[in-house]
N, CA, C and O atoms as a GROMACS GRO file, in nm:
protein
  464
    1UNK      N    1  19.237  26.744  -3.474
    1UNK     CA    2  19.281  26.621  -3.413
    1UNK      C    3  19.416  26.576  -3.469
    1UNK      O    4  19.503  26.536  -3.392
    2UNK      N    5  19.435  26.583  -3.602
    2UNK     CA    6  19.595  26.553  -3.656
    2UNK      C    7  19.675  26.626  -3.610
    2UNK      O    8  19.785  26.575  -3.592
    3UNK      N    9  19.658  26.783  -3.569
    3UNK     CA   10  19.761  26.894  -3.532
    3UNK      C   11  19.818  26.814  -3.289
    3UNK      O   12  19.917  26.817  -3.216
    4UNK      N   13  19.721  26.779  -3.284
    4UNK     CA   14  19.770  26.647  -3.183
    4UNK      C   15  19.834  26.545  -3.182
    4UNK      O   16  19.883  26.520  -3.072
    5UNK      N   17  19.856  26.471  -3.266
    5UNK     CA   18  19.875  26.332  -3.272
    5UNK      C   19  20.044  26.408  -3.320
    5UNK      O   20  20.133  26.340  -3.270
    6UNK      N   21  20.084  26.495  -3.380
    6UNK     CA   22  20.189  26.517  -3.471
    6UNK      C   23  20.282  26.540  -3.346
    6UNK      O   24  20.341  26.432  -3.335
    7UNK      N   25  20.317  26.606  -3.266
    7UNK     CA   26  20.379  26.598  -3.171
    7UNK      C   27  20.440  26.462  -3.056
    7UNK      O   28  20.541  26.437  -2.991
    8UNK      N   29  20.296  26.400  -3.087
    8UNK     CA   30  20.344  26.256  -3.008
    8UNK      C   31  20.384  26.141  -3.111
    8UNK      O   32  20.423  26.028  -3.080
    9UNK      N   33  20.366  26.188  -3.234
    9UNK     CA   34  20.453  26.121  -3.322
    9UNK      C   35  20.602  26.129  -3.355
    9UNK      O   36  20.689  26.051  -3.393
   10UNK      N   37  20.591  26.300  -3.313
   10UNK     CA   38  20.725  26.310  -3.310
   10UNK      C   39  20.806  26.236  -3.258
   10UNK      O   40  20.872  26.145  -3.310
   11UNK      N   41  20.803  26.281  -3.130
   11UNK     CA   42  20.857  26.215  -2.996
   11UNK      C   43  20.855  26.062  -2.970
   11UNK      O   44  20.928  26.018  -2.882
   12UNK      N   45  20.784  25.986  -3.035
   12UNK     CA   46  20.785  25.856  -3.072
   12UNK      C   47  20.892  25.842  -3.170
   12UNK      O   48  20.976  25.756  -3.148
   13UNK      N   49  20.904  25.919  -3.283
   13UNK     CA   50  20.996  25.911  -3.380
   13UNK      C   51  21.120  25.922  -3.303
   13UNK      O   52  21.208  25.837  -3.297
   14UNK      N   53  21.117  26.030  -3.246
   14UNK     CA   54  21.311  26.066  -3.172
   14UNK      C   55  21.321  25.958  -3.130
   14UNK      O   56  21.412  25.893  -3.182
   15UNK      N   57  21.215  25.868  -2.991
   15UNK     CA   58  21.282  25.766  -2.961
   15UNK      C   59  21.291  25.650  -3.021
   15UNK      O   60  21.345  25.549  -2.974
   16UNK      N   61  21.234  25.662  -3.139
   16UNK     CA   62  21.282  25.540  -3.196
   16UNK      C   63  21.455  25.518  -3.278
   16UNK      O   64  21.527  25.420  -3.296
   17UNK      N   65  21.467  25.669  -3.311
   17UNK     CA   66  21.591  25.762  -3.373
   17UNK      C   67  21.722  25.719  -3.287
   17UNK      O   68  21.827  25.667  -3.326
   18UNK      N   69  21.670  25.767  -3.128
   18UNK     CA   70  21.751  25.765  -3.001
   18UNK      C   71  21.848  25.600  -3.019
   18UNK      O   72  21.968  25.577  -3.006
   19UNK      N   73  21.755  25.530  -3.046
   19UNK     CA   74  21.782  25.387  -3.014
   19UNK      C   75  21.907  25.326  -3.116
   19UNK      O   76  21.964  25.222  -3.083
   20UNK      N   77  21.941  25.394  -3.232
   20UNK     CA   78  22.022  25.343  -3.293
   20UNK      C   79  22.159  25.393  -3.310
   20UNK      O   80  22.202  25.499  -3.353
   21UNK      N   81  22.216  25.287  -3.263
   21UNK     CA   82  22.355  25.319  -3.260
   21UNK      C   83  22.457  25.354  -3.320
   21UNK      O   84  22.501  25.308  -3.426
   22UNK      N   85  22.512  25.462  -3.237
   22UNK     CA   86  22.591  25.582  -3.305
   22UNK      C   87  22.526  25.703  -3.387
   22UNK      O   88  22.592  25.791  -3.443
   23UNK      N   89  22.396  25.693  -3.385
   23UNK     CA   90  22.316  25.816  -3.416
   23UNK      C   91  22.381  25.951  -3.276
   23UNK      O   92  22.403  25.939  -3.156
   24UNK      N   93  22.388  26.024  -3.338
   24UNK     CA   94  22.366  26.151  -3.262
   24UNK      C   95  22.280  26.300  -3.309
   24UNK      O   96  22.322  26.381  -3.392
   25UNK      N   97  22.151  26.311  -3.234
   25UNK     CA   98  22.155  26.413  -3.278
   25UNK      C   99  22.198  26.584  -3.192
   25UNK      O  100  22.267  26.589  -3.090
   26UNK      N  101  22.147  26.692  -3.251
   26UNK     CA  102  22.212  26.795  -3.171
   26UNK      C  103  22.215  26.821  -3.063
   26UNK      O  104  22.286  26.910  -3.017
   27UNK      N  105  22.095  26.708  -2.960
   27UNK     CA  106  22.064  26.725  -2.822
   27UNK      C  107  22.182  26.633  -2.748
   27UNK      O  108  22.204  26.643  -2.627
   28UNK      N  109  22.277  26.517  -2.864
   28UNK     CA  110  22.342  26.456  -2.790
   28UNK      C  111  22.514  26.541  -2.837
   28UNK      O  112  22.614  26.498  -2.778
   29UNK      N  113  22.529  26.636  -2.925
   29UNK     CA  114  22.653  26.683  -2.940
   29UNK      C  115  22.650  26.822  -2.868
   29UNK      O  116  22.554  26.899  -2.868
   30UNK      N  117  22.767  26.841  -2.810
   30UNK     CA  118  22.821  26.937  -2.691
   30UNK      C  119  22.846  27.058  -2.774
   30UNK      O  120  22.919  27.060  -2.874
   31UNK      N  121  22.783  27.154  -2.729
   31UNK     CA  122  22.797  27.306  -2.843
   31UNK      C  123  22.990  27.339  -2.724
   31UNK      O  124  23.018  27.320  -2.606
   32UNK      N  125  23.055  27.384  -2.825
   32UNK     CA  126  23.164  27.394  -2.870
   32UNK      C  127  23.226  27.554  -2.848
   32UNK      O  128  23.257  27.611  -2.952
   33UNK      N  129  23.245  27.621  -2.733
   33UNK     CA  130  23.245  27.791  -2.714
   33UNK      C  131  23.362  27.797  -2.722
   33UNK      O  132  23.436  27.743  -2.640
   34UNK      N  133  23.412  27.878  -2.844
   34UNK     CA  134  23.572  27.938  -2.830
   34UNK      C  135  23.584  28.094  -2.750
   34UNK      O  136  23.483  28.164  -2.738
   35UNK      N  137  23.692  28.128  -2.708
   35UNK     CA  138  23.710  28.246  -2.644
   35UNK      C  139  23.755  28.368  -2.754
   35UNK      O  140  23.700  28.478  -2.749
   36UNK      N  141  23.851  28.342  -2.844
   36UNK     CA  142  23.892  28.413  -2.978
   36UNK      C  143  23.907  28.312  -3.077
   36UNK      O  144  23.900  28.190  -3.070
   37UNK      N  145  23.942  28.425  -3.216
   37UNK     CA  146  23.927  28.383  -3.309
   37UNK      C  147  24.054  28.276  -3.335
   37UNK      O  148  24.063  28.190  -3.422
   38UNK      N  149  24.132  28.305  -3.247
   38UNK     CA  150  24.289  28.232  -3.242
   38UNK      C  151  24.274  28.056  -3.211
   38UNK      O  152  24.319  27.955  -3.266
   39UNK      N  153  24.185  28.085  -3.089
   39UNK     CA  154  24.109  27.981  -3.042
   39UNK      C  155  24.047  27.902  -3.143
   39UNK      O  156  24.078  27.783  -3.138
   40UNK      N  157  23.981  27.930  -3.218
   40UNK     CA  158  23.898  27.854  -3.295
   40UNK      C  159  23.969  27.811  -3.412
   40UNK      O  160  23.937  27.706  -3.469
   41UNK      N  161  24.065  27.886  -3.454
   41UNK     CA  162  24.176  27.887  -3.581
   41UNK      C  163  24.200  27.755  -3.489
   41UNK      O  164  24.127  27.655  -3.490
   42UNK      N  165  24.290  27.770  -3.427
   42UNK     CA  166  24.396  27.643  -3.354
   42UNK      C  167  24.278  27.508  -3.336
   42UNK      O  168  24.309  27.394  -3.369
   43UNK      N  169  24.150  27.542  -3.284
   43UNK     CA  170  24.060  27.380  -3.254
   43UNK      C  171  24.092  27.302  -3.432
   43UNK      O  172  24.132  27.192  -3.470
   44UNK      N  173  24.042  27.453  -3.516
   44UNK     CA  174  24.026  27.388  -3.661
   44UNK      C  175  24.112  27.310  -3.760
   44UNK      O  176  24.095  27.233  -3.855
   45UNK      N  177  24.234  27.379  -3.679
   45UNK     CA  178  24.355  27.318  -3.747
   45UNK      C  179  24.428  27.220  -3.661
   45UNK      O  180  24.533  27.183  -3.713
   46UNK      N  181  24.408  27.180  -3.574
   46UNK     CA  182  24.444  27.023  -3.485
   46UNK      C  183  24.322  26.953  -3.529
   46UNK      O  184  24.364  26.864  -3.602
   47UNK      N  185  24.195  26.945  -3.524
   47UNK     CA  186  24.114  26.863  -3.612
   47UNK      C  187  24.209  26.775  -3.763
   47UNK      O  188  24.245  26.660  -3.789
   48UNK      N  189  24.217  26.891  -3.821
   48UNK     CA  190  24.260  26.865  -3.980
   48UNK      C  191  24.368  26.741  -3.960
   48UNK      O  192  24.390  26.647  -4.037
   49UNK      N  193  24.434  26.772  -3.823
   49UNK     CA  194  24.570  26.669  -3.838
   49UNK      C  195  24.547  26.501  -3.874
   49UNK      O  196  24.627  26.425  -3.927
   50UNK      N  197  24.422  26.476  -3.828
   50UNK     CA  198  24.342  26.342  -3.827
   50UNK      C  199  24.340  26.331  -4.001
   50UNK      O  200  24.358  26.214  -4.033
   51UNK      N  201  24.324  26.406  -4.101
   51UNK     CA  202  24.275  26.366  -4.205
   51UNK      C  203  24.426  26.396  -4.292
   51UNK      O  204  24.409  26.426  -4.410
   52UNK      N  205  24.555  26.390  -4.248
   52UNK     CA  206  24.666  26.386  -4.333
   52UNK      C  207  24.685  26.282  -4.396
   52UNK      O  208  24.751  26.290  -4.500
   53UNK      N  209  24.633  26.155  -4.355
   53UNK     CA  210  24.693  26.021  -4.398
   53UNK      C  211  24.562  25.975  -4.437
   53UNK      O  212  24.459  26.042  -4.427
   54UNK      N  213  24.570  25.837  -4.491
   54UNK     CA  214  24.446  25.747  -4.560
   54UNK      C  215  24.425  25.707  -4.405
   54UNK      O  216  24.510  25.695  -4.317
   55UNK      N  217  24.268  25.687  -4.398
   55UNK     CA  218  24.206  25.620  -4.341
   55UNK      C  219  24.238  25.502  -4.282
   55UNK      O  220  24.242  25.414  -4.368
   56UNK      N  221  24.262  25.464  -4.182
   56UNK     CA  222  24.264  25.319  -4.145
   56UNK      C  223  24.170  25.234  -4.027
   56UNK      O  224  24.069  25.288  -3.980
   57UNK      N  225  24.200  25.136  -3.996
   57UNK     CA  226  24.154  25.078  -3.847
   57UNK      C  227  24.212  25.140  -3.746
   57UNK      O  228  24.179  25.076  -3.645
   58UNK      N  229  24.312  25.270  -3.702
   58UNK     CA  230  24.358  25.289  -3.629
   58UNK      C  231  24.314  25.389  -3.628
   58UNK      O  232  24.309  25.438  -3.515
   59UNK      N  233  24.268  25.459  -3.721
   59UNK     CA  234  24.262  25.648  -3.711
   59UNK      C  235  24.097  25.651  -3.700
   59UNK      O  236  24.032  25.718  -3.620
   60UNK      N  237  24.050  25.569  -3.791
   60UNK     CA  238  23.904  25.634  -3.806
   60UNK      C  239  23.815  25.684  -3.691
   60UNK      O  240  23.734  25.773  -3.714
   61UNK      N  241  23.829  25.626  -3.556
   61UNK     CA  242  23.744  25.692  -3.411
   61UNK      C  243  23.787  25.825  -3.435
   61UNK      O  244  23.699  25.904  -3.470
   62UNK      N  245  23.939  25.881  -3.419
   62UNK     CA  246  23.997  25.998  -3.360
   62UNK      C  247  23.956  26.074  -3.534
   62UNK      O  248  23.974  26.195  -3.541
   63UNK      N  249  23.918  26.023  -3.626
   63UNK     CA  250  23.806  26.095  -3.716
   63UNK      C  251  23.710  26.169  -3.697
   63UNK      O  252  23.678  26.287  -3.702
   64UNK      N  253  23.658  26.034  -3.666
   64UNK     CA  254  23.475  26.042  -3.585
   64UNK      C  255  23.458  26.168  -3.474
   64UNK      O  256  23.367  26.250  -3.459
   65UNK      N  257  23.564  26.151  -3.416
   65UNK     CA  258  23.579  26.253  -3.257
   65UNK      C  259  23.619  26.425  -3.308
   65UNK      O  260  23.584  26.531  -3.255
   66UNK      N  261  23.699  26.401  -3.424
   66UNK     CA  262  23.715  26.508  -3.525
   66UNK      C  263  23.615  26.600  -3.568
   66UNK      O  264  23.612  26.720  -3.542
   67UNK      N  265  23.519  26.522  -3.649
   67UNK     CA  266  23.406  26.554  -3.688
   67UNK      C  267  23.245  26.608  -3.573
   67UNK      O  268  23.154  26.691  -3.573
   68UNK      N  269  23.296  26.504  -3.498
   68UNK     CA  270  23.151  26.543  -3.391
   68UNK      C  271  23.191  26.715  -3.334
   68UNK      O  272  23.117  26.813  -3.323
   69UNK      N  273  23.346  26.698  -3.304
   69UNK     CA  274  23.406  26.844  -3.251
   69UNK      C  275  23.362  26.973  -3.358
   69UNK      O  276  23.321  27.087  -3.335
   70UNK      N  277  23.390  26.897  -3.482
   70UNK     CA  278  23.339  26.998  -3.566
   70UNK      C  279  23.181  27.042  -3.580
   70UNK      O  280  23.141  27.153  -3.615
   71UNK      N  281  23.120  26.955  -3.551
   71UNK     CA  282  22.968  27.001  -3.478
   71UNK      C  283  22.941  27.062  -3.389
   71UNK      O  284  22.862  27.156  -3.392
   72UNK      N  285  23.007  27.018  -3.278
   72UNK     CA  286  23.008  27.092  -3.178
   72UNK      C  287  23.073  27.260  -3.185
   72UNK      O  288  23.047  27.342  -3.097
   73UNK      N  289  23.151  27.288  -3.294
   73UNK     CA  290  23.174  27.411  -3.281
   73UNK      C  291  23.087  27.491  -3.341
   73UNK      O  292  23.047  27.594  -3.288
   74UNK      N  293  23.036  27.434  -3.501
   74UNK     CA  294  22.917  27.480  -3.558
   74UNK      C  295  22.788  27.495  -3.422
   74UNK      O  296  22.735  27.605  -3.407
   75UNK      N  297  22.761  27.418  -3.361
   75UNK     CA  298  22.657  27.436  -3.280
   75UNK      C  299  22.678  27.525  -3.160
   75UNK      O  300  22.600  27.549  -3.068
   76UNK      N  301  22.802  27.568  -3.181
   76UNK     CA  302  22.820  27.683  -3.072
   76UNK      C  303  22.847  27.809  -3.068
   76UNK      O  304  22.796  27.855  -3.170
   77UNK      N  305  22.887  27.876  -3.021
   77UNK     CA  306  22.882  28.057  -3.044
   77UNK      C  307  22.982  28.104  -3.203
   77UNK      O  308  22.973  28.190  -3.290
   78UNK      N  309  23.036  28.034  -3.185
   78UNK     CA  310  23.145  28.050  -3.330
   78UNK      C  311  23.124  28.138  -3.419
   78UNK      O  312  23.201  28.228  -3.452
   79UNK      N  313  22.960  28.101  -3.484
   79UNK     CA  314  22.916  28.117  -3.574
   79UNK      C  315  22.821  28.294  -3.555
   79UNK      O  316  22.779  28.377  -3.636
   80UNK      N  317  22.824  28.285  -3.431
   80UNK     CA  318  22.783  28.465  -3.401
   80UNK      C  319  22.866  28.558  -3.395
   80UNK      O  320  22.830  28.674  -3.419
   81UNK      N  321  23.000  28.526  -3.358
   81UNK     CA  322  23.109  28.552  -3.290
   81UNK      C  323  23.191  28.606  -3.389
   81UNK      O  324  23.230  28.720  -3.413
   82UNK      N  325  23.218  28.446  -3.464
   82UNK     CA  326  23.344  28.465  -3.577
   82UNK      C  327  23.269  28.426  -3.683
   82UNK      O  328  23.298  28.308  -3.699
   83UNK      N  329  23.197  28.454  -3.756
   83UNK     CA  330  23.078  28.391  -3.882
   83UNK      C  331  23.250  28.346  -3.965
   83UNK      O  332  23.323  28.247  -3.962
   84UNK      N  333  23.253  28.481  -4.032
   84UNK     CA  334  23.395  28.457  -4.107
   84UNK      C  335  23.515  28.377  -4.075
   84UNK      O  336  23.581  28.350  -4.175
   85UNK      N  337  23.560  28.332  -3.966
   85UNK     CA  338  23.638  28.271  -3.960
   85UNK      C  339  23.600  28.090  -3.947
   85UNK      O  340  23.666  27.998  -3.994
   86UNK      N  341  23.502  28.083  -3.885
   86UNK     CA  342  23.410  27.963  -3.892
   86UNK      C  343  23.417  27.920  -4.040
   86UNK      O  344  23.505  27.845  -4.082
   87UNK      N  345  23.325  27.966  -4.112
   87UNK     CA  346  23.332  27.983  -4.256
   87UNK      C  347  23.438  27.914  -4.340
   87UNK      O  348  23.419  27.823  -4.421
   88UNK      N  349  23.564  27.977  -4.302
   88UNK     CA  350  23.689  27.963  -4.347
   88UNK      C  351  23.749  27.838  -4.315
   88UNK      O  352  23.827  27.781  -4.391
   89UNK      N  353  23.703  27.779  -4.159
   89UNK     CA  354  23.768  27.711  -4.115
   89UNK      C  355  23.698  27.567  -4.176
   89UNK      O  356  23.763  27.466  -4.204
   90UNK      N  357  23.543  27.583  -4.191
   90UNK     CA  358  23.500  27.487  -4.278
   90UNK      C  359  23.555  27.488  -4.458
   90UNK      O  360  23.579  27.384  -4.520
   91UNK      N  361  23.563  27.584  -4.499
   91UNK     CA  362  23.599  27.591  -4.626
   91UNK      C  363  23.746  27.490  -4.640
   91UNK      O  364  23.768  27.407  -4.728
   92UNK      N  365  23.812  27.518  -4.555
   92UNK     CA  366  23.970  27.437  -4.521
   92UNK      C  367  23.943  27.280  -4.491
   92UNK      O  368  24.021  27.185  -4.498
   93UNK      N  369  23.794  27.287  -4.453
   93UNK     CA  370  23.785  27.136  -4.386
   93UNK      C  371  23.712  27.050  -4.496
   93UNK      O  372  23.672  26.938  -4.466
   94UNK      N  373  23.693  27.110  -4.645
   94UNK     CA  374  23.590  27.045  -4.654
   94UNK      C  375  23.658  26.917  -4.772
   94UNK      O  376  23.575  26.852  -4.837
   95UNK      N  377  23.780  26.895  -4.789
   95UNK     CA  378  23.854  26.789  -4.859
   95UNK      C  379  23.820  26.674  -4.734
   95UNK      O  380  23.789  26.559  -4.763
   96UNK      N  381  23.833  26.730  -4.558
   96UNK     CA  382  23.852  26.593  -4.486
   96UNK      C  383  23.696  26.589  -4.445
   96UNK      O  384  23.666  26.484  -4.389
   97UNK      N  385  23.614  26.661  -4.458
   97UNK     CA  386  23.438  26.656  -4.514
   97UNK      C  387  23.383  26.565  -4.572
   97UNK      O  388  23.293  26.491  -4.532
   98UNK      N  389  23.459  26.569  -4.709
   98UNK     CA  390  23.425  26.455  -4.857
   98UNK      C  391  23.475  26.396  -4.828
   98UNK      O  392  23.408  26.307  -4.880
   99UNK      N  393  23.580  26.324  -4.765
   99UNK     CA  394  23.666  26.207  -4.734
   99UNK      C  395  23.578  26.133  -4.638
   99UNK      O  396  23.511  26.033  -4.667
  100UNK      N  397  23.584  26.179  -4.545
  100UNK     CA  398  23.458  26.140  -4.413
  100UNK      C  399  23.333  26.082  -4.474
  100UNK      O  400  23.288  25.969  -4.455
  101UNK      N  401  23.279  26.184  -4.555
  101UNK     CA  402  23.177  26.117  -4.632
  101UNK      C  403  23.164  26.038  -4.680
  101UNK      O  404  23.066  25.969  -4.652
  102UNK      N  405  23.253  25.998  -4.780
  102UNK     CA  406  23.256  25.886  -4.858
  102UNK      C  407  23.301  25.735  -4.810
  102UNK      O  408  23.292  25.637  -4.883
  103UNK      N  409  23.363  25.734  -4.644
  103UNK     CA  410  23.365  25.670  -4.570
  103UNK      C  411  23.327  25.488  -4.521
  103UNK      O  412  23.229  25.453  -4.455
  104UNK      N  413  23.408  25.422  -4.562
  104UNK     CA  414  23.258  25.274  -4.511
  104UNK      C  415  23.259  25.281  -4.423
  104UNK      O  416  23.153  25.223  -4.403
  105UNK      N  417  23.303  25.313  -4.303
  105UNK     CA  418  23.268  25.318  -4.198
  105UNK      C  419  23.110  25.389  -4.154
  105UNK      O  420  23.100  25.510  -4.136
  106UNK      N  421  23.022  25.320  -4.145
  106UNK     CA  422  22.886  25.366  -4.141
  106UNK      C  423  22.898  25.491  -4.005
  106UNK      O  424  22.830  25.594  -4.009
  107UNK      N  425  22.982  25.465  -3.903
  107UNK     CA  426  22.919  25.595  -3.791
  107UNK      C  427  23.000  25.683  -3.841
  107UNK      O  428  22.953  25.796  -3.859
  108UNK      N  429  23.126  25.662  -3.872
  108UNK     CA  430  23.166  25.793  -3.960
  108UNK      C  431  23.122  25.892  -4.080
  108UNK      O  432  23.152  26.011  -4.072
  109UNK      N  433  23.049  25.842  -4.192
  109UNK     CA  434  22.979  25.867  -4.253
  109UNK      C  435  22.864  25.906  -4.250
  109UNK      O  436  22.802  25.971  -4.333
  110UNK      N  437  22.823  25.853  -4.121
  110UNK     CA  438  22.685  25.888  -4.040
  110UNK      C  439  22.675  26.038  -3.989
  110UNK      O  440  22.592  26.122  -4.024
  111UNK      N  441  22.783  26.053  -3.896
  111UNK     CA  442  22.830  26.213  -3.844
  111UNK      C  443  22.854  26.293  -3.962
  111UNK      O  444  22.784  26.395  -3.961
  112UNK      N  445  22.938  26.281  -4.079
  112UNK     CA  446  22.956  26.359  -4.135
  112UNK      C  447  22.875  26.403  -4.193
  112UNK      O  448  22.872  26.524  -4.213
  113UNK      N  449  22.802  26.337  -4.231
  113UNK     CA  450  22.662  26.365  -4.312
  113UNK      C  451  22.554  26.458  -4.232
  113UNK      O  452  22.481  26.545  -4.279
  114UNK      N  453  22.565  26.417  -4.110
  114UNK     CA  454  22.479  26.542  -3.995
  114UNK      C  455  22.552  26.636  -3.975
  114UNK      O  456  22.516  26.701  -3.877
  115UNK      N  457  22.642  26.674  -4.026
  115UNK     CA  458  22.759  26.768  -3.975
  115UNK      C  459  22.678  26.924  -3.958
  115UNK      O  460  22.731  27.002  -3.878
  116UNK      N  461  22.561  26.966  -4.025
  116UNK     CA  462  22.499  27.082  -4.029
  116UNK      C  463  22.378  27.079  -3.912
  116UNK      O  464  22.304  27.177  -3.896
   0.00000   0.00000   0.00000
């Protein structure tokens, strides 16, 4: 009888999850298909451009939009494709990672933290 109830608890849980704002989880971020490895070099490194400067009221969305992209590529072929260059391209990302993280901006900090 518990191996029942756990499923509709779930699903009670997501929507309770669903409801708060600026949550996303992987059903709401867009998997991310590059064509080459050139491709994915270039998404990774126009991302980065967002994290040259300090943080402000002006930049932090086109952060946020940064970061979700960077989910979206993790959640997409990338990682079958180009393991190694993926890899790399996070290894490069992960100063504007910890920055993101440490964030007050709660939805920014929010994404980054789901970033896996």
């Amino acid at each position: 009888m518990m191996e029942n109830s756990k499923p509709q608890e779930s699903n009670q849980l997501m929507k309770l999850i669903s409801n708060i704002p600026c949550y996303y989880t992987l059903d709401n971020i867009n998997a991310i298909d590059v064509s080459n490895e050139f491709a994915l070099e270039d998404t990774a490194s126009g991302l980065l451009l967002q994290f040259e400067w300090k943080e402000s009221e002006y930049n932090w969305r086109e952060r946020e939009k940064c970061i979700i992209e960077l989910r979206g590529l993790i959640r997409g072929t990338a990682y079958k494709l180009h393991p190694t260059i993926l890899a790399n391209c996070i290894k490069i990302s992960k100063e504007a990672i910890a920055k993101t993280c440490l964030s007050l901006r709660s939805t920014l900090s929010s994404n980054d933290c789901q970033l896996c």
